[in-house]
C-alpha positions in Angstrom: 140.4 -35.8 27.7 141.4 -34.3 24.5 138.8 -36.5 22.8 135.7 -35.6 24.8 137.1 -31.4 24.5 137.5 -32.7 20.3 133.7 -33.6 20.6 132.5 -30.9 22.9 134.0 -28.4 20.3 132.3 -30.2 17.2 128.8 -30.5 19.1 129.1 -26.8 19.9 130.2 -25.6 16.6 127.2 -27.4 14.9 125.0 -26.3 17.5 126.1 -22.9 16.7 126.2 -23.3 13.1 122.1 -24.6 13.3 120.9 -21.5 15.4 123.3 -19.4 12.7 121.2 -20.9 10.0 117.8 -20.4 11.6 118.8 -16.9 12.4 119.9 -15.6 8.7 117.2 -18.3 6.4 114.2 -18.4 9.1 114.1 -15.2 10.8 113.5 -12.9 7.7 110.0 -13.0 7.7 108.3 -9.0 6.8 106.5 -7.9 10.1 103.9 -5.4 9.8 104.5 -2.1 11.1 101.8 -1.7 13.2 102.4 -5.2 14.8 103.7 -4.9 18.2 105.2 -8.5 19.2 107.9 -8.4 15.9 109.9 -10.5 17.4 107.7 -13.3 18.6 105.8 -12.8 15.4 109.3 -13.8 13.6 110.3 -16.1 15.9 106.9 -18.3 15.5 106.9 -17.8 11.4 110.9 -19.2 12.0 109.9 -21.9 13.5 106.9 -23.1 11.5 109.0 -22.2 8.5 111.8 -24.7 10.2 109.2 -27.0 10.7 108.0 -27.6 7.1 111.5 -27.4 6.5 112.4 -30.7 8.3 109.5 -32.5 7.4 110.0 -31.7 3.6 113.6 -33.0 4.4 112.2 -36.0 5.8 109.7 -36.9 2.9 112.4 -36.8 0.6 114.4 -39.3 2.2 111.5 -41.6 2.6 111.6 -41.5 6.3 107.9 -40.1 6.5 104.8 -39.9 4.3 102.9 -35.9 4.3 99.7 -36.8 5.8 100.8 -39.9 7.3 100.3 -40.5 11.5 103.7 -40.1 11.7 103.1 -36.2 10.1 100.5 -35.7 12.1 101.9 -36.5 15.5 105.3 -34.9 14.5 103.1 -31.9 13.9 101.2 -31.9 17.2 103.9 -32.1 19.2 105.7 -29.0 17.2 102.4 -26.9 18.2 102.1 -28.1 21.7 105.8 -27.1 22.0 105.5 -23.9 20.7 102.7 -23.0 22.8 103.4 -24.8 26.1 107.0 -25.4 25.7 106.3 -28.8 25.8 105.9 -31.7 23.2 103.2 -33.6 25.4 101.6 -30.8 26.4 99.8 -30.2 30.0 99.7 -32.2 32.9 96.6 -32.9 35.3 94.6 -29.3 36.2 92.7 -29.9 39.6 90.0 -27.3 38.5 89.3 -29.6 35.6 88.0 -33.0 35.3 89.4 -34.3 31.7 88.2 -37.1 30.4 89.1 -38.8 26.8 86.1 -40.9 25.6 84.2 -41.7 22.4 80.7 -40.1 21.5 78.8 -42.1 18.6 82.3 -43.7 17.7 84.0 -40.2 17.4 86.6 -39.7 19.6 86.1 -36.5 22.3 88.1 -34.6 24.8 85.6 -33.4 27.7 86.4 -30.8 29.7 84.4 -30.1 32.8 85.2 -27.7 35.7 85.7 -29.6 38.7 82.9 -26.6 40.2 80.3 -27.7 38.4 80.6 -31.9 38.3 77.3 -33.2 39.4 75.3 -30.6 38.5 72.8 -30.7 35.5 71.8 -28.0 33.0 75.3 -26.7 32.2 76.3 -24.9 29.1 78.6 -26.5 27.0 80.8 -25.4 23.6 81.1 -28.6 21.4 84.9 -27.6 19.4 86.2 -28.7 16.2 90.0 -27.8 15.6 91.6 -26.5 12.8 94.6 -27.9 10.3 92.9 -28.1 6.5 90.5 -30.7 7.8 94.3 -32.8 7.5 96.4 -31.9 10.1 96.2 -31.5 14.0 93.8 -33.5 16.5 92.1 -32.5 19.7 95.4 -32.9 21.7 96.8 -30.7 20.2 94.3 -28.2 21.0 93.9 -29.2 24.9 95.9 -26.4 26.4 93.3 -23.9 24.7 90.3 -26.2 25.4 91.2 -26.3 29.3 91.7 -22.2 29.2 88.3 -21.7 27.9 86.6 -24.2 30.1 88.5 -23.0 33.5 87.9 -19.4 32.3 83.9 -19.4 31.3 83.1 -22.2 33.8 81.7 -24.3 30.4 82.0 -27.6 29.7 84.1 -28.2 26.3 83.8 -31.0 24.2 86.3 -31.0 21.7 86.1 -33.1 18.4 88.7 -35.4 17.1 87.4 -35.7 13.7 88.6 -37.7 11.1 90.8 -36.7 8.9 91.6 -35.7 4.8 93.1 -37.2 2.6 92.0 -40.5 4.0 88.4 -39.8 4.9 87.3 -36.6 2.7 83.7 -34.3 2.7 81.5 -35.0 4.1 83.1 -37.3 6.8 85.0 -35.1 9.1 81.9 -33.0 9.1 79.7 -36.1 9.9 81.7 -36.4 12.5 81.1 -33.2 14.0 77.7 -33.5 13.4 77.1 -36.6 15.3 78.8 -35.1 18.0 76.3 -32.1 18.3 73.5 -34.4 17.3 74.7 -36.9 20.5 74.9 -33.6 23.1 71.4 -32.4 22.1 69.8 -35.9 22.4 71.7 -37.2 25.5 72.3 -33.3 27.3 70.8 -34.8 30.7 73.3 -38.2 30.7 76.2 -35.7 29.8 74.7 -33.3 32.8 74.3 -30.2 30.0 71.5 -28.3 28.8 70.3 -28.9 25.4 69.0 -25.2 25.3 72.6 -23.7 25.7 74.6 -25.3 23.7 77.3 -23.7 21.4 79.7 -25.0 18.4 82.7 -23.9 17.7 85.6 -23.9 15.4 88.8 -22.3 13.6 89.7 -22.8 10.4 88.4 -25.5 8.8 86.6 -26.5 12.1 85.0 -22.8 11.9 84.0 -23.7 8.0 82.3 -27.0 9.7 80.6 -25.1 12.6 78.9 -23.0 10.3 77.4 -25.7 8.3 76.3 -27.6 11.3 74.3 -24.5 11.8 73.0 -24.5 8.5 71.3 -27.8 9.6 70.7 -27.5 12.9 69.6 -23.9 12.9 67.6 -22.7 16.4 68.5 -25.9 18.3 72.1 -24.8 19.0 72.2 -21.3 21.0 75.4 -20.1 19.9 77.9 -20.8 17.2 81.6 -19.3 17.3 83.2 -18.6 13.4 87.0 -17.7 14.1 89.0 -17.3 11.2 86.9 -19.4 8.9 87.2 -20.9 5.8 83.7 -20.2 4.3 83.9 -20.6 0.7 85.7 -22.0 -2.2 85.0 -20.4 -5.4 87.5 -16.9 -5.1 90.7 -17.0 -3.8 91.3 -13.9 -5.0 90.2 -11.7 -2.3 91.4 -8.4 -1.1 92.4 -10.6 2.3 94.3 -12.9 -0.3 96.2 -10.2 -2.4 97.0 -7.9 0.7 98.5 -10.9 2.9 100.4 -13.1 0.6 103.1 -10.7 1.6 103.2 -12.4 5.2 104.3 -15.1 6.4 103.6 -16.7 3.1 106.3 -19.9 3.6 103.9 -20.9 6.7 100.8 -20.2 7.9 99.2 -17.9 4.7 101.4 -19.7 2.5 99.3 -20.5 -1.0 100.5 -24.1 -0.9 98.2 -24.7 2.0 95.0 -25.0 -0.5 96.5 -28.8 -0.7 94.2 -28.9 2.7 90.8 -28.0 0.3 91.9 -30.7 -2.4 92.0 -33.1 0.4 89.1 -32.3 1.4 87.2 -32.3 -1.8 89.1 -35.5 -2.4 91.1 -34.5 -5.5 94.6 -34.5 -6.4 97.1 -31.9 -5.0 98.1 -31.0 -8.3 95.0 -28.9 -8.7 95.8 -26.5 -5.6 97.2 -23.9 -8.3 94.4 -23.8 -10.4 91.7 -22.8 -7.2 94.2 -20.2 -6.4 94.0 -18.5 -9.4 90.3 -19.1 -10.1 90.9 -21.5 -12.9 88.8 -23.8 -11.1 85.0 -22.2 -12.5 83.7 -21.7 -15.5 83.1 -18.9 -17.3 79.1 -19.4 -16.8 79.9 -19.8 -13.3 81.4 -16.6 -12.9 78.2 -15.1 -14.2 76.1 -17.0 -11.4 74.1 -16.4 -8.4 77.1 -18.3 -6.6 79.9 -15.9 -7.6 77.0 -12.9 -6.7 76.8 -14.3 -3.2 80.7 -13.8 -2.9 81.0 -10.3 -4.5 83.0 -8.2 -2.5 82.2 -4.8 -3.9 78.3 -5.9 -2.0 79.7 -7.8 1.1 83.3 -6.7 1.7 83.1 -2.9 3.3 86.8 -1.5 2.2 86.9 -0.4 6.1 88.4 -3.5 6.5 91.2 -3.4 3.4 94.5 -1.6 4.4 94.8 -1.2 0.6 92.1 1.4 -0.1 93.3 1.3 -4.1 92.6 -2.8 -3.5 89.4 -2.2 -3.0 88.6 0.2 -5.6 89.6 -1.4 -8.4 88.3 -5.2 -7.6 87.3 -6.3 -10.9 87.2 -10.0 -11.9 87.8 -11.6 -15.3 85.4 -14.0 -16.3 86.3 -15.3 -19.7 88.4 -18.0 -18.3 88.6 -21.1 -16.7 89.3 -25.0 -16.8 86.5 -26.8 -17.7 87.3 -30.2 -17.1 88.2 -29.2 -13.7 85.3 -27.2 -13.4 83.5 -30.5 -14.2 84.9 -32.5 -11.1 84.1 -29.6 -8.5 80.9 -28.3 -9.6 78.5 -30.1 -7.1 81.2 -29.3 -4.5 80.9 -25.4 -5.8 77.3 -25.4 -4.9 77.4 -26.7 -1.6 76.4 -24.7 1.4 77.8 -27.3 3.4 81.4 -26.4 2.0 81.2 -22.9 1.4 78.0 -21.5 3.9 78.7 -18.0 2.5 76.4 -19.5 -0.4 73.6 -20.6 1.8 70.2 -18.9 0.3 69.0 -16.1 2.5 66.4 -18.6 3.8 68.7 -20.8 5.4 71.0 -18.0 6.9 68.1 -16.4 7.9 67.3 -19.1 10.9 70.8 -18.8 11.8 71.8 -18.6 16.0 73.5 -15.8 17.4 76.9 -16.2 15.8 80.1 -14.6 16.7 82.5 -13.9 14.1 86.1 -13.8 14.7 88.7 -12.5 12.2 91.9 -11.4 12.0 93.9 -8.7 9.5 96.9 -10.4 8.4 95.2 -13.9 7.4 94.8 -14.6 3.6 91.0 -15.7 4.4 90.7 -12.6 6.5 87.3 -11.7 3.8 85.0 -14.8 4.8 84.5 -14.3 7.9 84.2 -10.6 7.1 81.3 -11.2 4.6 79.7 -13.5 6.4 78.9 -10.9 9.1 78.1 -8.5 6.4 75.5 -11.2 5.0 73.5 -12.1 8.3 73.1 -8.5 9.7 71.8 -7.9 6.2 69.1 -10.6 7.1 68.9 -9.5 10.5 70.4 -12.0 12.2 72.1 -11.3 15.6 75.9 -11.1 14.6 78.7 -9.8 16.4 82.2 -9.3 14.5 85.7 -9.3 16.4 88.1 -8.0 14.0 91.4 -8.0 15.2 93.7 -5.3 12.8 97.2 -6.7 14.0 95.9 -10.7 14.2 97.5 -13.4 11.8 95.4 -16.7 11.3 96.8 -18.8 14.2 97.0 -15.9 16.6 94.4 -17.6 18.9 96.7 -20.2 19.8 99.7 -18.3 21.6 97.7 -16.4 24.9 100.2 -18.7 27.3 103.3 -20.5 26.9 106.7 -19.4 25.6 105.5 -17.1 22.4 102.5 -15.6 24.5 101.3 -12.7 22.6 99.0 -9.9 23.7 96.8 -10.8 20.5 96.3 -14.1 21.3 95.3 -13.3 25.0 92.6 -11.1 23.9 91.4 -13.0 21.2 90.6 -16.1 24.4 89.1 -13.8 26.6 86.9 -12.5 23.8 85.5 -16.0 23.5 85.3 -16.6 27.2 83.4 -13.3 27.3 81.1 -14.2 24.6 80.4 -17.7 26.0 79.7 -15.9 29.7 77.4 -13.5 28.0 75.6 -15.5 25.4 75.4 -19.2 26.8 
């Protein structure tokens, strides 16, 4: 008896001693004043912060490889927990039929409201998740796919690309593409209509919806940009320099441009030299590219907290690593990367593309000047900036860290696709 109490005690007192440390190292994150959900917004920083934590732990020790399918799984189920309160997710929604299949040898999640099955000329949203092109797969991202599908009555296909390091640009984005390029050719075997169909993506699946749209132009009806990545030659933004502040050890944390050089394929030793711009030339700084990303032309200071920020943007251009500069430069010219450099042309025969952004995320100005850009060219554009929003913010509109932000930010979406598709 006094054994088990011996044990009971010891269990406790670590127990106690592990929420004592979460408390005082994870939970002292700065919250923005005007944010109204400080605690959650803590409490999901803590976590992710915990998170990275662990797995760093973990690496050390040899136990797990970053990157690895053990990372990758590890880091589903930490999402799906935090925003279902469980590791695996959902279970079986009788106003959705669900089925997990391949399309051109790239595995899909379809999501089809059991009110439409058997009928033909649907709208459907074709998805690509975020995670740095490295990290996070299409399961992860069911509980969101399933809300949008149940709530705008569309039929979601949602994209489990392949992944960086393994399998750099331009593969996951060939994997997108043959998605899309499968759903317009085959809409009346999938029961959808090929003239309203919509792409979609956050992140870095927002950076590869707007390049599908550089290719695919008119033939797709609608294309959803939320909090994209959409180019790769200045990291030193007004979104960058105003929200480094927050939550910098997780989700706007500079270490995360190891996703890019996965991406681009090069080592993760060079993440610190694309942050500070040490990446392009000085002649490049000079060029039509860096033009296309000025922010005293495409960045209205409406949108910087900082007005003194924005005033006094000036850019040094006598520097940079050529070597390095060397490796990247066909990468630096690619619309396909960075669609913010697309010629006006190109953007020009752009679909109706909706735009979503949020204050507090470090690539907050992309999205932002690529609204700027098409209703400069007269494209039809519609921007939903969100002041209080952080990058993931879309992902917490149920389950235990439900936040009004995130909530608005789906039925924004679900409004757009009702309206639009």
């Amino acid at each position: 008896m006094k054994l088990r109490f011996s044990v009971s005690v010891i269990v406790c007192s670590v127990l106690v001693l592990w929420v004592a440390l979460f408390l005082c190292v994870f939970l002292d994150t700065p919250v923005p004043d005007e944010f109204p959900e400080n605690f959650k917004f803590k409490l999901m920083d803590g976590l992710m912060r915990l998170h990275g934590f662990m797995m760093s732990g973990m690496t050390s020790l040899g136990l797990i490889e970053y990157f690895s399918p053990a990372d990758r799984k590890i880091a589903d189920w930490f999402i799906l927990t935090m925003t279902t309160g469980f590791p695996w997710g959902s279970g079986v929604d009788s106003r959705l039929q669900i089925t997990d299949t391949k399309l051109r040898d790239v595995r899909v999640k379809i999501y089809q409201p059991a009110n439409s099955l058997g009928k033909k000329k649907r709208p459907v949203l074709v998805y690509f998740h975020g995670g740095g092109w490295s990290l996070l797969s299409a399961d992860c991202y069911d509980p969101i796919m399933r809300k949008i599908s149940r709530e705008s009555d569309v039929v979601v296909i949602s994209v489990d690309y392949r992944l960086s390091p393994q399998h750099p640009f331009p593969v996951p984005l060939n994997d997108c593409f043959d998605v899309v390029e499968y759903v317009l050719d085959n809409s009346d075997t999938l029961g959808v209509d090929s003239s309203r169909v919509a792409i979609g993506g956050d992140s870095a699946g927002g950076n590869m919806a707007a390049a599908i749209s550089l290719r695919l132009q008119k033939r797709i009806a609608l294309q959803l940009v939320l909090v994209p990545v959409l180019q790769i030659i200045n990291w030193q933004t007004t979104g960058y320099m105003e929200n480094v502040l927050y939550l910098n050890k997780s989700i706007n944390s500079p270490n995360s441009l190891v996703f890019l050089t996965n991406y681009l394929n090069l080592s993760p030793a060079y993440a610190h030299q694309f942050l500070i711009n040490n990446h392009t030339s000085p002649e490049f700084k000079k060029s039509k590219y860096f033009d296309s990303v000025d922010q005293k032309k495409w960045m209205p200071k409406k949108y910087v907290r900082t007005k003194d920020l924005w005033e006094n943007i000036e850019y040094k251009k006598d520097f940079g690593n050529q070597e390095l500069f060397k490796k990247v430069e066909g990468y630096l010219k690619e619309p396909l990367i960075s669609p913010l450099i697309a010629d006006d042309e190109t953007l020009s025969g752009l679909p109706f593309t909706y735009i979503m952004t949020c204050g507090y995320d470090f690539i907050r100005d992309d999205g932002i000047m690529f609204h700027e850009k098409l209703k400069y060219l007269n494209v039809k554009t519609e921007l939903a900036h969100y002041p209080e929003g952080f990058h993931n913010a879309l992902m917490f509109p149920h389950g235990p860290l439900k936040m009004d932000i995130g909530v608005k930010i789906i039925a924004d979406i679900v409004r757009i696709l009702k309206n639009k598709l």
